[in-house]
Each structure stands twice: as structure tokens, then as C-alpha cells.
PANU-500825 format. One record per atom (N, C-alpha, C, CB): x, y, z. Coordinates in steps of 0.05 Angstrom, whole numbers, padded with zeros to 5 digits, always signed. Glycine has a CB too. Example, Ala and Ser with C-alpha at 12.3 -4.5 7.8 and 13.67 -1.06 7.14 Angstrom:
<pts>
+00264-00114+00156/+00246-00090+00156/+00264-00066+00156/+00226-00089+00181/+00257-00045+00142/+00273-00021+00143/+00258+00001+00157/+00282-00012+00114/
</pts>
This chain:
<pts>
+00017-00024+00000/+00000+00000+00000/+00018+00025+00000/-00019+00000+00024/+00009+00047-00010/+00029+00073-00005/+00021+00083+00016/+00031+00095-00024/+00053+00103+00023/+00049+00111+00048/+00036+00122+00058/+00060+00118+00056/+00014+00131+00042/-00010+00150+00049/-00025+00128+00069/-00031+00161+00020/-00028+00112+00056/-00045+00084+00064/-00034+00072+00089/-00043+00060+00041/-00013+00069+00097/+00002+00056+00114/-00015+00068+00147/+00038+00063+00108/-00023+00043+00156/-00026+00051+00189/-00012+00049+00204/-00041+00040+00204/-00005+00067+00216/+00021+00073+00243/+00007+00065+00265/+00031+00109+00250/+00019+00047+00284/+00008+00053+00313/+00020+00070+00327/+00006+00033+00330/+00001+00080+00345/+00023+00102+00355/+00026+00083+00389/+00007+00146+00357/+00039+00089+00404/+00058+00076+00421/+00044+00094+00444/+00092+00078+00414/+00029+00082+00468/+00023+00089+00491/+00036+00085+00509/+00006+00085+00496/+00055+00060+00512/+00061+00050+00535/+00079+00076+00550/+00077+00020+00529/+00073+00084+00572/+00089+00091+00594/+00090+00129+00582/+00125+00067+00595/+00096+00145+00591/+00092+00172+00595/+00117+00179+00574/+00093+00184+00631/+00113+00202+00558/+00136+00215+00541/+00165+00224+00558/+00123+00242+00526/+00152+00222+00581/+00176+00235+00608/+00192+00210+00617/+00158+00251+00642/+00179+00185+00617/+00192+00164+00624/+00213+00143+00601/+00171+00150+00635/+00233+00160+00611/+00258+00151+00581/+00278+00152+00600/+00266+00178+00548/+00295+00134+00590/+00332+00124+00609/+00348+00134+00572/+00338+00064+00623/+00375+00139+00589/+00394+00135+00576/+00418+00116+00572/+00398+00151+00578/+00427+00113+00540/+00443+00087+00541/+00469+00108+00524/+00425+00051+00522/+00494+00103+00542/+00517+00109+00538/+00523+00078+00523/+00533+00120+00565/+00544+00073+00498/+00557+00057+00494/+00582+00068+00495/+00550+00044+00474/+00608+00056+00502/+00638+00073+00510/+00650+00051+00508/+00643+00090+00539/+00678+00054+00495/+00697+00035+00489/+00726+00054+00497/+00692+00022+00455/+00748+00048+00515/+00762+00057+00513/+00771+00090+00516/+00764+00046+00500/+00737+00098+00537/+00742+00124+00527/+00728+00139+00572/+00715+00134+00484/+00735+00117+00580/+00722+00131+00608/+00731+00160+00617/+00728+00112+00634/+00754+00171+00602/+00756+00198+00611/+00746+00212+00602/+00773+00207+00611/+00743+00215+00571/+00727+00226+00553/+00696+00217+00563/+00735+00216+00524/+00687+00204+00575/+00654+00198+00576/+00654+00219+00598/+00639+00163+00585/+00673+00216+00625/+00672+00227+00651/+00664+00264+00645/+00707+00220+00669/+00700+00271+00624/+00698+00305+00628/+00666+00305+00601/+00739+00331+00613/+00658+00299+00585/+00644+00302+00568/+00616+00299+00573/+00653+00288+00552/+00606+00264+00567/+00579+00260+00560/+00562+00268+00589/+00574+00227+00549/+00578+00256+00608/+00572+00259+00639/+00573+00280+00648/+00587+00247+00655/+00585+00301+00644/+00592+00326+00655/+00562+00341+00641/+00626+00339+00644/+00565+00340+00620/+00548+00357+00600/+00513+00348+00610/+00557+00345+00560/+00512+00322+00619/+00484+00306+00633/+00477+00319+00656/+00489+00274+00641/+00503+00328+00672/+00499+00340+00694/+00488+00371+00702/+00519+00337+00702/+00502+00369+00677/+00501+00406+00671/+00467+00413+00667/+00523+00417+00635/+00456+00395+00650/+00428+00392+00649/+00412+00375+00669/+00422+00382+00627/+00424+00378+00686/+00414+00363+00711/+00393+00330+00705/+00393+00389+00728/+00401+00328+00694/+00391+00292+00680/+00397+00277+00710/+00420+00273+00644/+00376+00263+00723/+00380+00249+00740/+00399+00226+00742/+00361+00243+00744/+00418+00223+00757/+00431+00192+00748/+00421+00161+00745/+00449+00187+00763/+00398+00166+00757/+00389+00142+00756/+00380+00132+00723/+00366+00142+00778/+00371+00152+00715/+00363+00151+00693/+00392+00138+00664/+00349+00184+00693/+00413+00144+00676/+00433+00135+00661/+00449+00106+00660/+00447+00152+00667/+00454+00094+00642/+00468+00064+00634/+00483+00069+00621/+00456+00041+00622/+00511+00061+00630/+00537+00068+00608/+00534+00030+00607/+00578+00088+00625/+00541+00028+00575/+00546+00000+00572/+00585-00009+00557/+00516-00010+00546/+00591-00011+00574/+00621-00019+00566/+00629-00044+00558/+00639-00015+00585/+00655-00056+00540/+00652-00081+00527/+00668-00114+00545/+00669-00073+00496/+00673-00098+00559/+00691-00120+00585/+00692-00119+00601/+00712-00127+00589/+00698-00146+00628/+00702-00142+00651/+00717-00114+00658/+00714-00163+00658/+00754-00120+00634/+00768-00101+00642/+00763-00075+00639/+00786-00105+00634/+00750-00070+00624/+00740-00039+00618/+00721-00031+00635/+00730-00034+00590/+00710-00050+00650/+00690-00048+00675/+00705-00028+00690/+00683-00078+00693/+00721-00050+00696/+00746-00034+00721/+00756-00011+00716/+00773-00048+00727/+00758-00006+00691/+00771+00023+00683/+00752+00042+00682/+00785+00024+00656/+00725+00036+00673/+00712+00060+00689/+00701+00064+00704/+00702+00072+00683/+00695+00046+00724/+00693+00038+00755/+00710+00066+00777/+00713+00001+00758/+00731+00060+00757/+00757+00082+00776/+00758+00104+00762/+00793+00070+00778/+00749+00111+00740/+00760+00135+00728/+00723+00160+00736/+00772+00124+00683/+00706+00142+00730/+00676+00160+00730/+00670+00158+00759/+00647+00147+00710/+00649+00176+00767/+00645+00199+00783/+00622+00178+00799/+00634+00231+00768/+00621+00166+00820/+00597+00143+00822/+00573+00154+00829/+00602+00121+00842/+00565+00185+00820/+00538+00192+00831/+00540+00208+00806/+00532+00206+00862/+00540+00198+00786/+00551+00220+00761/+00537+00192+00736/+00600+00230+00760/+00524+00173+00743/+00516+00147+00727/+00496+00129+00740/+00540+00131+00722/+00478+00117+00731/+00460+00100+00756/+00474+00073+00749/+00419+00099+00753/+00481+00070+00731/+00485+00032+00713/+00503+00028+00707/+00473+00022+00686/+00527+00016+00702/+00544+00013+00689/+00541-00030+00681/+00572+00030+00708/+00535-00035+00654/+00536-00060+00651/+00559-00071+00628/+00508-00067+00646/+00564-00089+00628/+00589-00104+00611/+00567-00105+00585/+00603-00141+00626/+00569-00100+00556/+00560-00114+00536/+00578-00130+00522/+00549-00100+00521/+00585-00118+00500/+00603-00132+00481/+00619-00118+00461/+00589-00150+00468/+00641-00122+00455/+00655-00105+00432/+00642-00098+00408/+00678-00119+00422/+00650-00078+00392/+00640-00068+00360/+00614-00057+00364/+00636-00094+00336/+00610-00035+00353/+00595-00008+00350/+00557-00025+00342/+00614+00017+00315/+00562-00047+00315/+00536-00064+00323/+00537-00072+00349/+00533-00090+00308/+00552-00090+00356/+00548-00111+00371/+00533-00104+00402/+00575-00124+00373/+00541-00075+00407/+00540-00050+00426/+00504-00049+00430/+00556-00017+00409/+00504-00035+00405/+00482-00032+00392/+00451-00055+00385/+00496-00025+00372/+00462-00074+00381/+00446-00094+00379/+00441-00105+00417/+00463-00117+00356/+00461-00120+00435/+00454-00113+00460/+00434-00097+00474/+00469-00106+00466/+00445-00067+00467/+00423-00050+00489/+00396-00051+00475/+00431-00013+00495/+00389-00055+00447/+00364-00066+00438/+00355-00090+00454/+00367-00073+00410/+00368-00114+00460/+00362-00135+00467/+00353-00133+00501/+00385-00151+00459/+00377-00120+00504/+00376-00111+00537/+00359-00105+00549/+00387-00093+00545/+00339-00089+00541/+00316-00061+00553/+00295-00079+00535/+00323-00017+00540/+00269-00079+00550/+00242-00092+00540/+00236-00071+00511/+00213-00090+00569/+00217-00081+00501/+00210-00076+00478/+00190-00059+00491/+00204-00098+00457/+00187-00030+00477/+00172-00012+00481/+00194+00017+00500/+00144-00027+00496/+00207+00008+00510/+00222+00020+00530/+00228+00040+00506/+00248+00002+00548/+00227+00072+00526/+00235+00090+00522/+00277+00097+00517/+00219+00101+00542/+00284+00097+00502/+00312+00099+00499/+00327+00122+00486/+00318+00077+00487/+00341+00143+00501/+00355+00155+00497/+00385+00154+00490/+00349+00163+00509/+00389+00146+00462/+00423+00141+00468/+00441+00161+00453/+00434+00110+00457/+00463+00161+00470/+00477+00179+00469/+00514+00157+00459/+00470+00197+00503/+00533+00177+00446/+00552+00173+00443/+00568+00187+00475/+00556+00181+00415/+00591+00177+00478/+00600+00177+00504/+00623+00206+00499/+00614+00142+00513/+00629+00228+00472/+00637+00246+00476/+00621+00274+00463/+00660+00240+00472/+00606+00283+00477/+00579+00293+00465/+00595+00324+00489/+00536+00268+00476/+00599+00337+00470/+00610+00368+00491/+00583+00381+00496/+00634+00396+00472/+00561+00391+00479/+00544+00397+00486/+00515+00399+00460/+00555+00417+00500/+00506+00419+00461/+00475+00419+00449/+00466+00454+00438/+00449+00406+00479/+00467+00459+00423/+00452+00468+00404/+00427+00481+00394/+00452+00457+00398/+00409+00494+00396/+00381+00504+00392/+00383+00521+00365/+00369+00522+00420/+00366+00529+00344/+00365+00551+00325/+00341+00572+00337/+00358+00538+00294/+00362+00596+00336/+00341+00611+00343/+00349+00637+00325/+00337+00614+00375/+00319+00648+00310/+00321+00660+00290/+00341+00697+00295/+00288+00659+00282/+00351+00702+00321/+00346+00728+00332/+00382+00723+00336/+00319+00733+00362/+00387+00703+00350/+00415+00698+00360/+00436+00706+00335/+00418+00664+00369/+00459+00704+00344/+00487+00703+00330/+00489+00678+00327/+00513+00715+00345/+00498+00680+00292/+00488+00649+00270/+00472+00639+00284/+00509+00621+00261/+00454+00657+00283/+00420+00631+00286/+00425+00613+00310/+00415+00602+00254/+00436+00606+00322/+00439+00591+00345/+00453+00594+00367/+00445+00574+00340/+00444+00575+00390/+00450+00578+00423/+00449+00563+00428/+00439+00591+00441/+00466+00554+00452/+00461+00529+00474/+00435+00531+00474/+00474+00532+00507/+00426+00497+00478/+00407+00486+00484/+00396+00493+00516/+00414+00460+00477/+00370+00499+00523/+00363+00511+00542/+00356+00487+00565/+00342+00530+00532/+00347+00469+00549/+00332+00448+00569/+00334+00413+00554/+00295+00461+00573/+00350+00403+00554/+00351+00373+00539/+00328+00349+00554/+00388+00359+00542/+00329+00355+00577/+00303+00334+00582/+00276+00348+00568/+00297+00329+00619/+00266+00366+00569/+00248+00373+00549/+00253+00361+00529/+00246+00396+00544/+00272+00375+00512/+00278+00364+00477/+00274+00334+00479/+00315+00369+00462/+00289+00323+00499/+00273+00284+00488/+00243+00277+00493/+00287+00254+00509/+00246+00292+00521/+00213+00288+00527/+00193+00297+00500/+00204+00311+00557/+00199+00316+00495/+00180+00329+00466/+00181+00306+00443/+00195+00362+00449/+00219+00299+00443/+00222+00271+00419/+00201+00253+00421/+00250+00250+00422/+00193+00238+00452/+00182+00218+00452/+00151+00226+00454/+00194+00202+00473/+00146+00248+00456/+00113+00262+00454/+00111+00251+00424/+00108+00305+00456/+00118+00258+00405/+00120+00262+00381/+00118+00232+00370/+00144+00278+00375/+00139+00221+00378/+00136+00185+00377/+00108+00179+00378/+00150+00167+00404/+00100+00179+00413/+00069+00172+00407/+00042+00182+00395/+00062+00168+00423/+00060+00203+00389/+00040+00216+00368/+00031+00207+00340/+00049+00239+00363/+00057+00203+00333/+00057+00200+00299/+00065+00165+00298/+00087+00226+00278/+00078+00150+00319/+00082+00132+00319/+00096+00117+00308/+00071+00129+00318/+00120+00139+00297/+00147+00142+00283/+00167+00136+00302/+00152+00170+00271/+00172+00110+00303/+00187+00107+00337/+00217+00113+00337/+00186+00071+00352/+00233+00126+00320/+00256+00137+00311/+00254+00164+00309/+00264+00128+00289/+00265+00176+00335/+00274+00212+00323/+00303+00213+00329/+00257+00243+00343/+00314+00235+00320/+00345+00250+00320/+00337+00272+00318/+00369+00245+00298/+00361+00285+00320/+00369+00314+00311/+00382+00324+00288/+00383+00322+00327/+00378+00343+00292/+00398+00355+00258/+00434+00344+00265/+00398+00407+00255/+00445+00333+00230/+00463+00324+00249/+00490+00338+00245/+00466+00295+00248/+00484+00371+00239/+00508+00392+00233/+00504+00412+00260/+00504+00410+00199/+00518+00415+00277/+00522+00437+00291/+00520+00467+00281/+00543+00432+00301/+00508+00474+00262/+00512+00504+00261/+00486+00518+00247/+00539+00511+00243/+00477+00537+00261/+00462+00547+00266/+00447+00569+00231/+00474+00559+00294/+00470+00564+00213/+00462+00569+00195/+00440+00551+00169/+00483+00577+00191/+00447+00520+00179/+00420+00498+00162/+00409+00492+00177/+00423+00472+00146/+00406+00500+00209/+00385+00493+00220/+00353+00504+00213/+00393+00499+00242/+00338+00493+00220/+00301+00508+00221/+00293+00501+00246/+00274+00494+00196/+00273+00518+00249/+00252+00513+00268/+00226+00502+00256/+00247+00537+00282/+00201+00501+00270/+00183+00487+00260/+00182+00455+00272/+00187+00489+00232/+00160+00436+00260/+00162+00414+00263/+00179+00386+00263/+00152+00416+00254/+00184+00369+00264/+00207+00354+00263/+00196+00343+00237/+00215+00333+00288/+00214+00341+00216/+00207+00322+00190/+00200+00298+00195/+00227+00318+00172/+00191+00281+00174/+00178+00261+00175/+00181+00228+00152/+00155+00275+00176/+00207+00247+00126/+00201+00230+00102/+00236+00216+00113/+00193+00250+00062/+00237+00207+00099/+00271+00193+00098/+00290+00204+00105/+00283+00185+00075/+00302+00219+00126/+00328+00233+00135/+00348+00224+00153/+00321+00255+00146/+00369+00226+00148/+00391+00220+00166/+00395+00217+00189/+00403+00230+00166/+00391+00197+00214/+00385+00205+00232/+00409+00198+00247/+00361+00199+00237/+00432+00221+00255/+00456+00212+00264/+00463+00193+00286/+00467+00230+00269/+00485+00185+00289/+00474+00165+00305/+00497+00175+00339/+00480+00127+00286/+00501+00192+00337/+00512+00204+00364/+00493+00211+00383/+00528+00228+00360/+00466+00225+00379/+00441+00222+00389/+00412+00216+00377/+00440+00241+00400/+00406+00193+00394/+00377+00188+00379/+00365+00179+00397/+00375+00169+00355/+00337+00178+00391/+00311+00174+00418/+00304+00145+00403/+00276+00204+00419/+00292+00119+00407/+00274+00106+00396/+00253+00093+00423/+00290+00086+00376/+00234+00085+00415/+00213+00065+00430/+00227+00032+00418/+00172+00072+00417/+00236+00022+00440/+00257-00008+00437/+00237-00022+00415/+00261-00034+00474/+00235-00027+00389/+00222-00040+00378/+00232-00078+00373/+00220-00021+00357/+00254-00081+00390/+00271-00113+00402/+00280-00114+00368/+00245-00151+00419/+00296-00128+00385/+00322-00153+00364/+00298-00156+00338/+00334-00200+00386/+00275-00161+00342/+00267-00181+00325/+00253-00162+00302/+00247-00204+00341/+00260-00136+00302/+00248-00120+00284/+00279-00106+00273/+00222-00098+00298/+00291-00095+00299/+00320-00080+00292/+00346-00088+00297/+00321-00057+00304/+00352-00100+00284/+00387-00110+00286/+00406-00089+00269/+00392-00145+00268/+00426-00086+00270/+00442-00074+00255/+00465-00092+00254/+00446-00047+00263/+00474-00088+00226/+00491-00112+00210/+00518-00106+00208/+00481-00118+00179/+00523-00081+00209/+00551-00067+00200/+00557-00038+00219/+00549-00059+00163/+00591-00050+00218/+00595-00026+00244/+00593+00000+00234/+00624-00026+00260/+00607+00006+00204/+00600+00037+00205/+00581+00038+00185/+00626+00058+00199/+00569+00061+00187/+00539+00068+00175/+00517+00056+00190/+00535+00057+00146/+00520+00044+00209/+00497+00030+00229/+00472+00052+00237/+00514+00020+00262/+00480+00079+00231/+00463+00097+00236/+00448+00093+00212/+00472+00124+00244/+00457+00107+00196/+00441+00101+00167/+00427+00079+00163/+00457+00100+00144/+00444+00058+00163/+00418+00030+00173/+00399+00031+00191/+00429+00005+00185/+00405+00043+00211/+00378+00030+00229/+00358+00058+00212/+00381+00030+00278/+00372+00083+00208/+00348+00103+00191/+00324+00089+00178/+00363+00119+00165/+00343+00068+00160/+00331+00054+00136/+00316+00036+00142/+00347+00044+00120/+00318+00017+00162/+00290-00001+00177/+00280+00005+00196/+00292-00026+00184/+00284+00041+00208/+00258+00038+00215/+00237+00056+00199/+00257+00042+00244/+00249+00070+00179/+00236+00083+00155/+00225+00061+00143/+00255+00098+00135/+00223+00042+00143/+00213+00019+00126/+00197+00004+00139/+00233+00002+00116/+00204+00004+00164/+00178-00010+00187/+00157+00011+00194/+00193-00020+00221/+00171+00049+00200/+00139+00052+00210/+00137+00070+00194/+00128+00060+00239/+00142+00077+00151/+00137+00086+00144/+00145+00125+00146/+00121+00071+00148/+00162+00119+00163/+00176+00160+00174/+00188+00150+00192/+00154+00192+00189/+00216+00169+00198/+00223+00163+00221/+00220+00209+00220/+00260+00137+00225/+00236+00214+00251/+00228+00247+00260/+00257+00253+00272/+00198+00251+00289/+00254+00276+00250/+00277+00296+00260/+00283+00322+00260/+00296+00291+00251/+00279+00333+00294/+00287+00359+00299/+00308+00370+00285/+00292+00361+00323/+00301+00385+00267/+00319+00409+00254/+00328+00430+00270/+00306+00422+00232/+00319+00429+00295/+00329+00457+00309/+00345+00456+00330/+00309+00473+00320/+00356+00429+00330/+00371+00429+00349/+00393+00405+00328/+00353+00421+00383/+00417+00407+00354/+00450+00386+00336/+00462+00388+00363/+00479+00404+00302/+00474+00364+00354/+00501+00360+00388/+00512+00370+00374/+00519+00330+00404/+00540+00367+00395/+00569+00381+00387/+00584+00358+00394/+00579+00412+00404/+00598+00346+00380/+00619+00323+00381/+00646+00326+00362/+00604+00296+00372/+00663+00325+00371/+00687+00320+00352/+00694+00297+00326/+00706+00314+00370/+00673+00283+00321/+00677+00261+00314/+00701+00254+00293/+00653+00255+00306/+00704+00233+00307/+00724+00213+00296/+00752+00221+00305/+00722+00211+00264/+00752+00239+00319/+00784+00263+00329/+00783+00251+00358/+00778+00309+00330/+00771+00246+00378/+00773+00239+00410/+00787+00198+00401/+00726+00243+00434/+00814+00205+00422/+00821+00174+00417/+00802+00156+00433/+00853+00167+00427/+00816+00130+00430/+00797+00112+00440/+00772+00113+00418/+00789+00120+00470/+00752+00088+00426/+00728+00091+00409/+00727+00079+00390/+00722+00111+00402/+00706+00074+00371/+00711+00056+00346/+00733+00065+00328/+00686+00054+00328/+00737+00084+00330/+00754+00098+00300/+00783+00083+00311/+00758+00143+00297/+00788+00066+00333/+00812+00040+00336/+00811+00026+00321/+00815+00023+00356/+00793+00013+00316/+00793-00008+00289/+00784+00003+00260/+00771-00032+00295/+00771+00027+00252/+00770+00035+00234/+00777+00044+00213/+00766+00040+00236/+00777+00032+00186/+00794+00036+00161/+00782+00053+00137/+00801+00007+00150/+00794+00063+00123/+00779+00080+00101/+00761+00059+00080/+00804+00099+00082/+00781+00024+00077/+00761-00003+00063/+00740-00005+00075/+00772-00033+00064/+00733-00002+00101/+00715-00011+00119/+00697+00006+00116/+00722-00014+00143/+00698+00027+00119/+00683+00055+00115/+00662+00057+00091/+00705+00077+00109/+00681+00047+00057/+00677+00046+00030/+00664+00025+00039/+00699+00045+00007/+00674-00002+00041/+00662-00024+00042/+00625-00024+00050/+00681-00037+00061/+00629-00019+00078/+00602-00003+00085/+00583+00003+00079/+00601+00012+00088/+00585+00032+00067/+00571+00047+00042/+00571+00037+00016/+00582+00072+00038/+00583+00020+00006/+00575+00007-00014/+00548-00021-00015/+00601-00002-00020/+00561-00033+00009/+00534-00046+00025/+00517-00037+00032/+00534-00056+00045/+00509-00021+00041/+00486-00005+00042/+00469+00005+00013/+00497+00017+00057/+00486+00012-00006/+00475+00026-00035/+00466-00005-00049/+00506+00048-00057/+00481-00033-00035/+00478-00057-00055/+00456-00067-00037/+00507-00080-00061/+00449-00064-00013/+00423-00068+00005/+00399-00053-00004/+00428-00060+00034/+00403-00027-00011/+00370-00011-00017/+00384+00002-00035/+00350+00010+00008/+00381-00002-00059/+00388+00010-00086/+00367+00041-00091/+00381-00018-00113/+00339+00031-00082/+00329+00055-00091/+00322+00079-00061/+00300+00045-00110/+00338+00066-00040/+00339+00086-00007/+00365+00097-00005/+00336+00065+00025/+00380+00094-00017/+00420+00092-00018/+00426+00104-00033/+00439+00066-00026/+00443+00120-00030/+00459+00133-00056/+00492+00141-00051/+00443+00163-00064/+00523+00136-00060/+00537+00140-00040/+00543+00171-00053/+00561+00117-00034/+00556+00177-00036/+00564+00216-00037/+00589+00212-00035/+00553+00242-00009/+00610+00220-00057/+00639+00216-00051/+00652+00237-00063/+00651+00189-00061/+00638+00261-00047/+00643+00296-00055/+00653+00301-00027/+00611+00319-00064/+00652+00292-00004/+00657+00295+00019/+00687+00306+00023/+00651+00272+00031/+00690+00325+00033/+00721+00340+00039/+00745+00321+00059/+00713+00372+00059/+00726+00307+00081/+00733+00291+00088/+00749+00265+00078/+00719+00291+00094/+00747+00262+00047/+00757+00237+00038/+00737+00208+00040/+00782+00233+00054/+00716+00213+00072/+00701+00186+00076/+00682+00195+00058/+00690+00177+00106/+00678+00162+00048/+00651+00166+00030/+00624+00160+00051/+00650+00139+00002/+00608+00177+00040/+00581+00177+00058/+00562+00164+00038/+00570+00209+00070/+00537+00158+00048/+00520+00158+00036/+00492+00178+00038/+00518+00136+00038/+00481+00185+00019/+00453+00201+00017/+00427+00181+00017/+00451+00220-00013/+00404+00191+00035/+00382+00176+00045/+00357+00192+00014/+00373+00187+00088/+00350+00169+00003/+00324+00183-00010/+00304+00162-00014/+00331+00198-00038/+00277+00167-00008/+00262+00149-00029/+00256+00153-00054/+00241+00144-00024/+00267+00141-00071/+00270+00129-00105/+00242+00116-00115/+00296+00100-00108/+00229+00109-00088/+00207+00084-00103/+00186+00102-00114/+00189+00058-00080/+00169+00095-00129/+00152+00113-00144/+00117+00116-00123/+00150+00096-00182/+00118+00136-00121/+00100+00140-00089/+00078+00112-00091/+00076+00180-00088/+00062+00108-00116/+00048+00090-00108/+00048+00059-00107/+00031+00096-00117/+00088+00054-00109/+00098+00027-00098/+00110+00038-00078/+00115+00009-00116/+00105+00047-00059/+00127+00045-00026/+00104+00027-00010/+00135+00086-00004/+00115+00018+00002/+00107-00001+00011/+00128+00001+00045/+00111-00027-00012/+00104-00001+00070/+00126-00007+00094/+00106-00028+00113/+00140+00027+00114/+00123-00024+00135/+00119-00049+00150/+00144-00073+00153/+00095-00062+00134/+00135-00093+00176/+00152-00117+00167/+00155-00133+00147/+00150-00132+00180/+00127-00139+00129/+00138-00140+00100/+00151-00134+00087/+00130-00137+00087/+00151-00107+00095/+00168-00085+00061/+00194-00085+00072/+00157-00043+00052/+00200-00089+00098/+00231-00098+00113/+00242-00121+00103/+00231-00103+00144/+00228-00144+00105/+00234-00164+00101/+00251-00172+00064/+00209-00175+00111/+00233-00153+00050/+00232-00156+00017/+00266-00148+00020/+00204-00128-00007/+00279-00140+00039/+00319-00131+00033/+00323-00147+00046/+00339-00100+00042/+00346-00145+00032/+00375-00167+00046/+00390-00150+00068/+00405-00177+00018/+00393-00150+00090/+00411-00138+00106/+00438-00133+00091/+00415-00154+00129/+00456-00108+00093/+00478-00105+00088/+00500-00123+00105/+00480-00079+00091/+00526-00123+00091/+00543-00149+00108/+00569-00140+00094/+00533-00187+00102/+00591-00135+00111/+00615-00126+00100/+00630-00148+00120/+00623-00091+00102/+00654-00160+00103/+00678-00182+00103/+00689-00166+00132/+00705-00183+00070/+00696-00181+00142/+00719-00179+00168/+00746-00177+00162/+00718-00203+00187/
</pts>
């Protein structure tokens, strides 16, 4: 059916206010401590409300001693690699659960405001901004929101959060746990863009605030995935992804950066789109060589 046609449920369980956060951190407990943690605090985010998930006993211990113990409510062992991270705290947390996740070096947050110097300012209030994310969820029943994922106050907008196929970065994102058995992610980099792409395909939109962006260094703070990360791996990736959804994929290799990215569009002709777990099922997951 087209997406006009498509029925969304929208998602009641539990209050738009009742959301936890999931840190994943590899190698980086100082950077989580002065950064993701500091910046949580700064917005007075309760700790209880927080789960850092780290990949080993030993890295247990290392940020056991290095973070602040009233500065985190959780700290649990998962498993190595940026999926593998990722697929866990899906598994971890019941299905429906409210989930805030965050990358572990996040300096701060962002607002557009039309009056300011370049259009933008620190973010005033971040438990609002998710709380509103997850209003919006059960509203439209789009269980995927982000943010804009450029820090600067000149492509930001205000207004509504979009709704058709967009990028939804993966340093911060809100979802309603839709479990393992709807969302896996297959590949470590571009895993954002993937999960964009099934759950654009499961609930038909995913939502993203244009008026707000973190501030992260990415790929510059040591430690973290970018240890195992190669420019093949990267290509590799994004090529999987364009050979997974030919007409959702496109790669972009204008990037100043050198990494190739990929561009999100729907290609299908409006009155073949088709979503749901069917229209998920009709792709092959992406899969890049080790």
C-alpha cells in the first residue's frame, strides 16, 4: 500500500517523560567522565536515569575508577563493536522502553534561534527536547527521532520535526525499543544510516528535529571505534548499504573529508512504497567481510 495508506500505531506504553539513557563507550572513560557525563549534569539529567554499557570485565574496572559514582545510575558489561553495542542495548531493555542514546563524547547541544548570532545557542533544556522527541513518537508513531546532524546554526530550522527519509545521526537518537526481532544492525560503520533505513521501512517515517545538533568531535577523541576503523571498511560499508537498498542509498563521494558517505532518499515511485515488516523483510541486510 502507499504511504499514504500505511497505518502507524502510535505507542502508549508509559509517559513521554519516562525515558533512560544508554551510553555505549569503548576505551574512552575519561572522555565519557569530562564530556557525556559532565554535559548530563550540567542539564541536571538524574543519574538514575543513566546506563553506560562498556565491552569487558576489564574496561568495567577502568571506568569503575576513572567516573564519578553519583555521576551514572548503571554501568553493565556488553560486548565489543559499534553493532554488537548496539544490537545488546536493543536486546537488553524490553521492547517498548523509552531509549535515549547517546555517544560517550557529546560536549554539548545546540538550539536555532532565529534572533541569535548564526541563528543559534546552547540548548536551554535537553530533558524537554527528548521528552517532546518521545511526545511526538506517540504521536505519529514514528518510533525513531534524532536531531539535525550539523552543529551550526546556519541549516538549522525551526518548526516541526520532519517526517520522510532523513539522516538520523547516530551520536544522538531517541527510539521506543522496537527488540532484536524488528531492529538488528549488520555493520559497524553506517549502522546509523541502517537502522534510519528499517525503521523508515517498518513505520513508514522516522522524526527529526531540525532545530537542534550535538556538538561532538567526531572521529578526532582517541579511543572509540575509530581504533579499528579503516577508510576499506568505511567504502566497504557504504557500498553495502547502496547494494542493500538501491532505490533508499545513494553513495556521496564529494565529501572533503575523503570518507565516503552515503545520501538517504526514497526512489520508489510514491504508489509502490510499501512499509511495514513485509516491506523490511523484501531486503537483504547489508554485510561487509571482516
Amino acid at each position: 500500500m502507499p504511504a499514504a495508506a500505511h497505518s502507524r500505531k502510535t505507542h502508549k506504553r508509559g509517559a513521554a517523560a519516562d525515558w533512560i539513557i544508554a551510553i555505549p563507550s569503548y576505551r574512552r572513560a575519561t572522555t565519557l567522565r569530562d564530556k557525556t557525563l559532565t554535559l548530563l549534569r550540567h542539564y541536571r539529567i538524574a543519574p538514575a536515569r543513566i546506563h553506560v554499557f562498556v565491552a569487558n570485565k576489564e574496561e568495567e574496572t577502568a571506568y569503575r575508577a576513572t567516573l564519578e559514582p553519583d555521576s551514572y545510575g548503571h554501568l553493565h558489561i556488553a560486548e565489543p563493536g559499534m553493532a554488537a553495542v548496539r544490537n545488546y542495548i536493543t536486546r537488553f531493555f524490553p521492547v517498548g522502553r523509552q531509549i535515549f542514546n547517546m555517544d560517550d563524547d557529546i560536549r554539548g547541544f545546540i538550539e536555532w534561534s532565529p534572533t541569535a548570532t548564526r541563528h543559534e545557542r546552547s540548548l536551554r533544556d535537553l530533558s524537554a527536547a527528548i521528552t517532546a522527541g518521545f511526545a511526538a513518537v506517540r504521536a505519529t508513531g514514528y518510533r525513531l527521532f534524532g536531531f539535525y546532524p550539523v552543529a551550526n546554526g546556519f541549516f538549522m530550522r525551526g518548526g516541526p520535526p520532519t517526517t520522510d527519509l532523513k539522516y538520523i545521526i547516530g551520536a544522538v537518537w531517541g527510539i521506543v525499543n522496537p527488540g532484536p526481532a524488528a531492529l538488528t544492525v549488520t555493520i559497524d560503520d553506517k549502522e546509523d544510516y541502517l537502522r534510519t533505513v528499517i525503521m523508515y521501512l517498518l513505520d513508514g517515517g522516522v522524526l527529526r528535529f531540525n532545530s537542534i545538533a550535538p556538538q561532538s568531535a567526531y572521529y578526532k577523541e582517541p579511543g572509540g571505534m575509530q581504533e579499528e576503523r579503516t577508510m576499506k571498511r568505511i567504502r566497504d560499508s557504504a557500498e553495502a548499504m547502496v547494494t542493500a537498498f538501491p532505490d533508499l542509498v545513494k553513495i556521496n563521494l564529494t565529501k572533503k573529508s575523503g570518507m565516503p558517505e552515503v545520501r538517504l532518499r526514497d526512489s520508489r515511485p510514491e504508489e509502490e512504497r510499501r512499509f511495514g515488516p513485509a516491506a523490511l523483510r523484501a531486503y537483504t541486510m547489508p554485510a561487509v567481510k571482516k
